[in-house]
MARSE-618812 format. One record per residue (C-alpha): x, y, z; residue in three letters; residue number from 0. Coordinates in Angstrom, 3 decimals. Layout:
BEGIN
+----------+----------+----------+-----+-----+
!     east !    north !       up ! res !   n !
+----------+----------+----------+-----+-----+
!        X !        Y !        Z ! ala ! NUM !
...
+----------+----------+----------+-----+-----+
***
This chain:
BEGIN
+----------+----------+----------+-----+-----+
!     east !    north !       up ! res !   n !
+----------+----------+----------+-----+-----+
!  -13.584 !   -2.143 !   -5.994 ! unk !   0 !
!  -11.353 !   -3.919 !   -8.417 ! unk !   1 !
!  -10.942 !   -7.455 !   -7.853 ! unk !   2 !
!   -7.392 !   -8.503 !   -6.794 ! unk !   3 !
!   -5.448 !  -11.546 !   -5.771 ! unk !   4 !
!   -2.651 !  -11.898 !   -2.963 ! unk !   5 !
!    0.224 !  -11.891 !   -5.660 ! unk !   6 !
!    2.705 !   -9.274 !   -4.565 ! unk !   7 !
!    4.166 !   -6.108 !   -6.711 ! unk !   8 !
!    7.895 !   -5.237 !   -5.866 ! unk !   9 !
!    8.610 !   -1.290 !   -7.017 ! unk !  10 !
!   12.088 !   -1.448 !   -6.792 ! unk !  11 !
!   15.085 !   -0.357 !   -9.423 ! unk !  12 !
!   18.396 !   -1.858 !   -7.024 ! unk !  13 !
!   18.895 !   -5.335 !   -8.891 ! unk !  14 !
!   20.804 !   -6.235 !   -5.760 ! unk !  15 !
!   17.869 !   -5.183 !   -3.383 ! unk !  16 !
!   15.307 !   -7.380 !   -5.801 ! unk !  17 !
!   17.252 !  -10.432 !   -5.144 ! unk !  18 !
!   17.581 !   -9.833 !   -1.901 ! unk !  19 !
!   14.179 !   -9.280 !   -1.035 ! unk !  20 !
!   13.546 !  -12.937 !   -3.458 ! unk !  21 !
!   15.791 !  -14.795 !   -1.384 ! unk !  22 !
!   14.540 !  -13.345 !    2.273 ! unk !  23 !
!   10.903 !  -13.921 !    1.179 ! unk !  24 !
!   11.462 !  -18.179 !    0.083 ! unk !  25 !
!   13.357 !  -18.062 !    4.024 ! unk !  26 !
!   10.733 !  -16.673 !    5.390 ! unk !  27 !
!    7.763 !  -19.087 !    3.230 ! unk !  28 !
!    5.921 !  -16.154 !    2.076 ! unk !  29 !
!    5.293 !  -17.828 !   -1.136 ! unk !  30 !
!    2.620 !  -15.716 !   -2.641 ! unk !  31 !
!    3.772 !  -14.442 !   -6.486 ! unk !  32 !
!    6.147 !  -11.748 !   -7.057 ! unk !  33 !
!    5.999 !   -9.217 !   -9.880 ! unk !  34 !
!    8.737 !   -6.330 !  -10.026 ! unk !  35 !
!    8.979 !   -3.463 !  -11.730 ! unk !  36 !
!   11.868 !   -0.490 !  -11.942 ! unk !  37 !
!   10.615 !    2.634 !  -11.531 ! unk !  38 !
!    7.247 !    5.004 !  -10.960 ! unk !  39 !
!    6.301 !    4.708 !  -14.051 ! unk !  40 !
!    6.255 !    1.014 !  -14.104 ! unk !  41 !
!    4.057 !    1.157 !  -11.669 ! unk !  42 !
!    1.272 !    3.488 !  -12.762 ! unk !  43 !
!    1.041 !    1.498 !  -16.202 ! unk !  44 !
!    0.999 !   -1.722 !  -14.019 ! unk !  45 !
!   -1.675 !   -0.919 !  -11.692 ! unk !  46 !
!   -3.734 !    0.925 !  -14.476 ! unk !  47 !
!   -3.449 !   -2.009 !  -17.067 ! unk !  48 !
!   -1.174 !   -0.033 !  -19.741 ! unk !  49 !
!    0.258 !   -1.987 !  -22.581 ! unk !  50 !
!    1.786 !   -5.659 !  -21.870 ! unk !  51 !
!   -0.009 !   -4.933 !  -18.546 ! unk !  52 !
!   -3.650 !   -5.490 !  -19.765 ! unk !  53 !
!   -3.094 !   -9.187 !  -19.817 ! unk !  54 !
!   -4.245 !   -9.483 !  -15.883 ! unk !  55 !
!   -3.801 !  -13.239 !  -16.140 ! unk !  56 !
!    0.125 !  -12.613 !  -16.504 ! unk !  57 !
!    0.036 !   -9.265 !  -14.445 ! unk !  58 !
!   -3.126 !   -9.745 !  -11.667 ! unk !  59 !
!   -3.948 !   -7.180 !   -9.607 ! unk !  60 !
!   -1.549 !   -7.103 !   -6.492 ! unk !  61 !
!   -3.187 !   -7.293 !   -3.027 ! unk !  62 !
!    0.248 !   -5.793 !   -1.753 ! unk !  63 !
!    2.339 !   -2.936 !   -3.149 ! unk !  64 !
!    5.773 !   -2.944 !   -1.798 ! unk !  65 !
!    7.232 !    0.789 !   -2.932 ! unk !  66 !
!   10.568 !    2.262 !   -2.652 ! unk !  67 !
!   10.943 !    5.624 !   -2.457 ! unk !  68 !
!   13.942 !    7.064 !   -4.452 ! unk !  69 !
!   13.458 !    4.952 !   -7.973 ! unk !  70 !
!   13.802 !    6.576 !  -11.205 ! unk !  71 !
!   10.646 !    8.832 !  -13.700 ! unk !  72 !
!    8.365 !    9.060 !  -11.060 ! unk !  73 !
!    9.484 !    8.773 !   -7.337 ! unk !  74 !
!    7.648 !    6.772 !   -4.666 ! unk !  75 !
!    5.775 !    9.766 !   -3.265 ! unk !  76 !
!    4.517 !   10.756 !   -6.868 ! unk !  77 !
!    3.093 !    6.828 !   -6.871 ! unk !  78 !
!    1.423 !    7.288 !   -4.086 ! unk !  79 !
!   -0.141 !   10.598 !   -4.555 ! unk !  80 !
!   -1.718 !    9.006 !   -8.180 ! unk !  81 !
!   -2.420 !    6.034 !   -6.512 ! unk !  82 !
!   -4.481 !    7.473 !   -3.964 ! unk !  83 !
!   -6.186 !    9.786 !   -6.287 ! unk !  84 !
!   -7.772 !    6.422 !   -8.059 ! unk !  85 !
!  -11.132 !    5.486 !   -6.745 ! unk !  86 !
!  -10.515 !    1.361 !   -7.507 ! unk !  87 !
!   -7.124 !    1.516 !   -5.646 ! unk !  88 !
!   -8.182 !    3.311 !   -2.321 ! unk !  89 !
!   -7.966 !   -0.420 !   -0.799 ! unk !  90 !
!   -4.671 !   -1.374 !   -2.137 ! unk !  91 !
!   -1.960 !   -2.049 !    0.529 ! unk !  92 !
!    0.727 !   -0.297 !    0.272 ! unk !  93 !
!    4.270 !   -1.181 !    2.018 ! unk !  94 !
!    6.901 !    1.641 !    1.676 ! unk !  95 !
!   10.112 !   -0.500 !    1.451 ! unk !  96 !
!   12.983 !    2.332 !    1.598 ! unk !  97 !
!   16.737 !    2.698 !    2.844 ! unk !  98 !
!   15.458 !    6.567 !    3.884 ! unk !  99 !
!   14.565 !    6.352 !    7.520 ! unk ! 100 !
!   14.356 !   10.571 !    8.005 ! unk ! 101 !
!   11.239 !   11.596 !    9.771 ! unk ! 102 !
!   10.318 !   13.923 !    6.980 ! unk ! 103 !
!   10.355 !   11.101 !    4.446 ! unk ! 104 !
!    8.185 !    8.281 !    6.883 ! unk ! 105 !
!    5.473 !   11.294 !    7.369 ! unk ! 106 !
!    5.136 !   12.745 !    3.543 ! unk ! 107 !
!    4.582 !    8.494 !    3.197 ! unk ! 108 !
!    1.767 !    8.382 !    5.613 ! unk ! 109 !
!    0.185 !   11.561 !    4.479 ! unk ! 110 !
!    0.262 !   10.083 !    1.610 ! unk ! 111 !
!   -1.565 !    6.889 !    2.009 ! unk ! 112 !
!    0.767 !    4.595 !    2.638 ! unk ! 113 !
!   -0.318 !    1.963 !    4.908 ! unk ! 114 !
!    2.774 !    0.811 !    6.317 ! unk ! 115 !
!    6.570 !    2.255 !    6.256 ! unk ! 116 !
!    9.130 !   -0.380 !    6.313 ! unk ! 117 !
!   13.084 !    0.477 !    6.292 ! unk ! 118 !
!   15.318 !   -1.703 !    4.694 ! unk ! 119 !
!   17.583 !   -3.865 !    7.006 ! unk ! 120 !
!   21.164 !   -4.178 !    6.717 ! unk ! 121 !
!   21.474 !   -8.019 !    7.450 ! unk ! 122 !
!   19.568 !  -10.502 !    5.405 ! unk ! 123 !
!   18.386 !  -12.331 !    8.660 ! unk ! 124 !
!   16.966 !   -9.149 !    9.890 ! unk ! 125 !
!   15.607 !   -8.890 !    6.364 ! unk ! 126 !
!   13.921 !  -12.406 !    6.660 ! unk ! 127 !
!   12.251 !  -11.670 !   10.017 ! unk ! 128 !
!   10.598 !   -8.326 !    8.586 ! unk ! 129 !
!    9.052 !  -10.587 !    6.255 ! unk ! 130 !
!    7.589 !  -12.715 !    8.461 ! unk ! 131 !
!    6.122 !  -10.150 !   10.041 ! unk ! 132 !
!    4.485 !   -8.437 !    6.693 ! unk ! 133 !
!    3.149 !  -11.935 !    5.423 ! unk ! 134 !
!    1.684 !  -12.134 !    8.814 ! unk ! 135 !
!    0.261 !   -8.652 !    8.355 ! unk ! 136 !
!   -0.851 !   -9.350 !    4.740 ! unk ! 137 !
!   -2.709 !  -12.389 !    6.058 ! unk ! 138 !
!   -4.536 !  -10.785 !    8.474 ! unk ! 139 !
!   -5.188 !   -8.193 !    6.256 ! unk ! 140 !
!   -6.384 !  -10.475 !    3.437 ! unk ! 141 !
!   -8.593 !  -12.019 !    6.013 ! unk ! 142 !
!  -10.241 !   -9.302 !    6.917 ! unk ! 143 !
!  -11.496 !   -8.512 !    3.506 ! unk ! 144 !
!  -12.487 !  -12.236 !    2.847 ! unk ! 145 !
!  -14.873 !  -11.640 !    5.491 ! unk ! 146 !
!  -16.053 !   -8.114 !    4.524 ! unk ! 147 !
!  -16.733 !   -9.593 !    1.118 ! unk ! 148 !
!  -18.318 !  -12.985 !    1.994 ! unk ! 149 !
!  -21.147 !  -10.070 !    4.497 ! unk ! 150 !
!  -21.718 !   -7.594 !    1.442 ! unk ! 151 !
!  -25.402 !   -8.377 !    0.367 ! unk ! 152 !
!  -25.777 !   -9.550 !   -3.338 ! unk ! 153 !
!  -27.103 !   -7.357 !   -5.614 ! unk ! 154 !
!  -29.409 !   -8.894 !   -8.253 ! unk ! 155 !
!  -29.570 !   -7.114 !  -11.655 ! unk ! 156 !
!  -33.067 !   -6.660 !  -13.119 ! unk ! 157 !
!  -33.243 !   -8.651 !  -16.273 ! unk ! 158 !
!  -35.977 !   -7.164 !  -18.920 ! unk ! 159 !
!  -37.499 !   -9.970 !  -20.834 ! unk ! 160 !
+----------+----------+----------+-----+-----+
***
């Protein structure tokens, strides 16, 4: 397991959607950090530590993924397929954030791995109130894994002298 914080990665190539989803999150206090990046692509070399990316001081770890579907170079389905095909990321969260709400597409997202599928409101105060409801969620979630952690024995390594 890789170690990660609760900072927050926003896969999303709509500028007006990114600030947007800035402004609804400081409404709704979910103050945890924000990293964004444009397309698929972005994302794999994020995650995996590619380039500028290996600085994980700058770019931690997210505890949350927040993925649109339809961006540019690699799609959000092709994210999630990689994604779930890497061993340190199986417990990543992952939030599909898309303006697709078609069966076919909430499905192929769950099949996928996705842990959540979220569709984009129209109104920025119904915007705002999903939020809520995901930092609640993340919370929990984060929780949860503080106290899975803080229960897994300690493993001393065998120092030869």
């Amino acid at each position: 397991m890789v170690p990660r914080d609760t900072s927050i990665l926003l896969a999303e190539d709509n500028e007006n959607d990114i600030i947007m989803l800035r402004r609804a999150a400081r409404n709704a206090r979910f103050i945890n950090p924000l990293s964004v990046v444009n397309d698929g692509e972005e994302v794999i070399a994020y995650l995996h530590g590619d380039g500028k990316y290996a600085d994980r001081r700058r770019y931690p770890l997210p505890g949350l993924l927040l993925l649109d579907l339809k961006m540019p170079r690699k799609n959000g389905f092709e994210v999630l397929q990689w994604l779930r095909e890497q061993p340190q990321f199986t417990d990543l969260q992952v939030v599909v954030l898309s303006s697709s709400d078609e069966i076919r597409d909430i499905n192929r997202a769950y099949e996928l791995g996705a842990n959540s599928f979220l569709v984009k409101p129209m109104f920025f105060s119904e915007f705002v109130g999903m939020l809520e409801a995901l930092h609640g969620y993340c919370l929990r979630v984060w929780q949860q894994e503080d106290r899975s952690l803080a229960r897994a024995p300690v493993r001393a390594a065998a120092v030869g002298i």
